[in-house]
C-alpha positions as CSV (number, residue, x, y, z in Angstrom):
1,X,19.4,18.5,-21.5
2,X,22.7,16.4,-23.0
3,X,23.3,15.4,-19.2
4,X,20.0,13.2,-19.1
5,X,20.7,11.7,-22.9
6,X,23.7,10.2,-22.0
7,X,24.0,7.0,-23.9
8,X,20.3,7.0,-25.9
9,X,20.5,7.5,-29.2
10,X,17.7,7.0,-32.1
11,X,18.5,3.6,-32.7
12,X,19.1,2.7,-29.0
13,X,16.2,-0.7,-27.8
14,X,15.9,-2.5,-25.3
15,X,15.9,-2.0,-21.7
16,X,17.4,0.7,-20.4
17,X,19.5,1.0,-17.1
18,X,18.0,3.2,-14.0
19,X,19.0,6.8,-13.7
20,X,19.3,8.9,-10.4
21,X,17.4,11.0,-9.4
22,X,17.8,13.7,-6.2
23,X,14.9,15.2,-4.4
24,X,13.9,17.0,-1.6
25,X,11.0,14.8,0.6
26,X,8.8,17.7,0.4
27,X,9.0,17.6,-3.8
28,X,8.3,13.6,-3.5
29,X,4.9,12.2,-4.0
30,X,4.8,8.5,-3.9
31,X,2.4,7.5,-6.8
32,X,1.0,3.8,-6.8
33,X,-0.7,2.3,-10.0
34,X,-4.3,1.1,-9.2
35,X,-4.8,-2.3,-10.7
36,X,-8.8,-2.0,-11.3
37,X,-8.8,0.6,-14.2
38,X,-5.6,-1.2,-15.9
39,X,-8.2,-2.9,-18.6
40,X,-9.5,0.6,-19.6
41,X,-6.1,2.5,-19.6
42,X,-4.9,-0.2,-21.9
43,X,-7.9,-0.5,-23.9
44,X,-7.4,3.5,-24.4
45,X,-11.1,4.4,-22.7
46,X,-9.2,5.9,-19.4
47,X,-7.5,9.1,-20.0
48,X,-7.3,10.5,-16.7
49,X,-4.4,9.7,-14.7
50,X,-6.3,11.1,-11.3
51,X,-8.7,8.2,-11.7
52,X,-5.7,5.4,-12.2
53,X,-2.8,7.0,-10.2
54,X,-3.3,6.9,-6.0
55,X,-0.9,9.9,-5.0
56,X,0.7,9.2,-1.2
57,X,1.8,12.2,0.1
58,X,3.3,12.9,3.9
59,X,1.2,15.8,5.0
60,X,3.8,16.5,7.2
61,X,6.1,17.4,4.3
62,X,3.4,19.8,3.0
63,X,6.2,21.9,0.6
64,X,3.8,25.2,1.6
65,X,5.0,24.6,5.3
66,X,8.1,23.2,5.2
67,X,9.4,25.6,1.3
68,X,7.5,28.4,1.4
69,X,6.4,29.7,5.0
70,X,10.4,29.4,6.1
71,X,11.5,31.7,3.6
72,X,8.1,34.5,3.8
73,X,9.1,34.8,8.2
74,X,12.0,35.7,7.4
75,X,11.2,38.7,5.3
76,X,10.6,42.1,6.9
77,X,6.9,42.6,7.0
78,X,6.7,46.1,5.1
79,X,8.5,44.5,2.2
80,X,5.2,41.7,2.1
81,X,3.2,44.0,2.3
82,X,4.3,46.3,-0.3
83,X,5.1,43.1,-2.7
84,X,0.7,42.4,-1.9
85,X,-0.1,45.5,-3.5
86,X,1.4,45.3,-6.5
C-alpha cells in the first residue's frame, strides 16, 4: 500500500502529478463521462454511475475468451470435471 502513497501526506494540496498504471487490454474498459446528467451528479440527485458513465469495451478482448478459456483447455478434462462436482 506504501508504494502508491509515495509523496501524499495529510497536509499534501493541490494538484497532484499522474501515476502509472499497467494493464492487460482485456482488464481495460474505457469509461467516458456523459455530459447530460452532469447537473444531477453535481446537484447530488444522480447516484448511479451506470446512468452517468458510458463503458467502451473491445468485445474482442472479452477477459472470459482471451483469461479464462486459455487456461480451462489446457487442463485435463477428468480434473474439470471432478473440480464441477464439488
Amino acid at each position: 500500500m506504501s508504494r502508491y502513497r509515495r509523496g501524499v501526506e495529510w497536509q499534501t494540496d493541490g494538484l497532484l502529478g499522474r501515476q502509472v498504471v499497467q494493464s492487460i487490454p482485456e482488464l481495460t474498459t474505457h469509461v467516458g463521462k456523459e455530459s447530460n446528467k452532469f447537473e444531477e451528479v453535481e446537484a447530488g440527485i444522480e447516484h448511479n454511475p451506470d446512468e452517468v458513465w458510458t463503458a467502451y469495451a473491445d468485445p474482442g478482448r472479452d477477459p472470459w475468451e482471451t483469461l479464462v478459456l486459455p487456461v480451462l483447455k489446457q487442463l485435463p478434462i477428468d480434473r474439470l470435471v471432478d473440480a464441477t462436482r464439488g
